[in-house]
Structure formats: C-alpha cells, structure tokens
N, C-alpha and C positions, 0 to 999 in steps of 0.2 A: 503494500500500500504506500511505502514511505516512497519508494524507487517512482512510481505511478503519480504520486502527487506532485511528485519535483520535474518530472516531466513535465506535466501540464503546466506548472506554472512558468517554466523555461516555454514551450510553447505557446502561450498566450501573451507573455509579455513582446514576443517578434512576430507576432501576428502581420500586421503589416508592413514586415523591413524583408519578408520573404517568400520564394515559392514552395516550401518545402521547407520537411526535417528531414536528417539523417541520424537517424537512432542505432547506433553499433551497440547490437550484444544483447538485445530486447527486443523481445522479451523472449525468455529461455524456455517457458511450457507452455503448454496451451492454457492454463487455466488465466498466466499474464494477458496474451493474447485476449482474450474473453474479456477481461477487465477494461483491459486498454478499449478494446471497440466500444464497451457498456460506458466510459467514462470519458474516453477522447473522440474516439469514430475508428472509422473502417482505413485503414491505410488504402492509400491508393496505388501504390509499389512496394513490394518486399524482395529484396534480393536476398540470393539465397549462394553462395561462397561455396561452390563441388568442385570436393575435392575429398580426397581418400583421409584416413587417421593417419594413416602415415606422415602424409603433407602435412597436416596440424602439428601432430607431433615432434616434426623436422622443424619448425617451424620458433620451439620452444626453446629457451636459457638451459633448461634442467632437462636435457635427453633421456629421461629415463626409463624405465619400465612401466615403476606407477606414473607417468607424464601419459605413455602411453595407451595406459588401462582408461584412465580419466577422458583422457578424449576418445576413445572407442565408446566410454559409457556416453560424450555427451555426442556422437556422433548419433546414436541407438534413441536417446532418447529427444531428440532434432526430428525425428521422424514422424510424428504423430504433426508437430506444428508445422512441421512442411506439408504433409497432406492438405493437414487446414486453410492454410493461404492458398494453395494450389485450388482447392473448390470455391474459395471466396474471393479473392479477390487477383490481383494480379502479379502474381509473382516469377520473378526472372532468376533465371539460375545462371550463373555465373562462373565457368568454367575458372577456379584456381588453381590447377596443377600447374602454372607456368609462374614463370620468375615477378619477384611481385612489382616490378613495372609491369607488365603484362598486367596482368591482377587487375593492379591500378587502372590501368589503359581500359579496359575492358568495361568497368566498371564505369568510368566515367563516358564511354557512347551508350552502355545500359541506360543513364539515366539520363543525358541528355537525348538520345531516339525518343524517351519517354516524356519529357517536356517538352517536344515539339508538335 
C-alpha cells in the first residue's frame, strides 16, 4: 500500500509536465497489478524484458547460486502477471538477450512506435 501511495502521488503531482510514466520493477504480483488498476487505472503499455534467468543472473554483482535460485523463483512467478497484461491490456515484450545498448535501443523504439 505504502509503495502504491507514493506512486500516485509522484504521479499526480506531473500530471501535466508529461506523456507518460515509466515504473521499473512494479508491480511484482498480480494482486499489485489489481490495486494499481482499482486505484491509479489501466496502464496503457507494459513492457515486459525476455530474457532467460541466466541473463538476469549474468546480469548481477553476487554471481551466485542463490543469485540464481532467486531469479529463477522470480522468473516462475512473473508468469501469472505477464499473462494478465497480455489479456488486458497492451503489452510489449522486449527481447533482452542482447548487450544492454541493444536493450536500451530496443526499448526506446518500443515506446516511442507507441506514442506515435
């Protein structure tokens, strides 16, 4: 609730200095998801970062084993809120197995084809 509130008020207060948010990292289950749409609305883009656990976990400071239990578990459980966006509204998946210029690059015609 706390992470939800501070959102919206970060939200409302740029109301009109923008076209859009960009929210990295949120919401992580679907039941966030749910709250966010019942208290902010429906996003109108969700990207979505595929790419394998390995990537992720290449990705990390601490290469480790549990580095990479951790993001297999949050890989597994990503699954149900990708579903969700995928029947609601409109979400872009975004190939990350490449170098994170690539990444980047990719990312940024994602969302600019989308504001046009």
């Amino acid at each position: 609730g706390i992470v939800l509130e501070l959102l919206k008020e970060a939200m409302v207060s740029k109301l009109g200095d923008t076209k859009g948010f960009l929210i990295d990292g949120y919401p992580q289950e679907l039941k966030d998801a749910e709250e966010f749409e019942s208290k902010i609305g429906e996003p109108k883009l969700v990207l979505c970062l595929d790419c394998s656990a390995e990537t992720v976990s290449s990705q990390s400071s601490e290469n480790t084993e549990t580095t990479e239990d951790r993001t297999e578990s949050y890989c597994q459980a990503s699954n149900p809120l990708i579903a969700y966006y995928e029947s609601r509204t409109q979400l872009c998946k975004v190939d990350a197995e490449g170098t994170q210029e690539d990444v980047f690059l990719e990312i940024c015609k994602t969302i600019d084809s989308f504001l046009k």
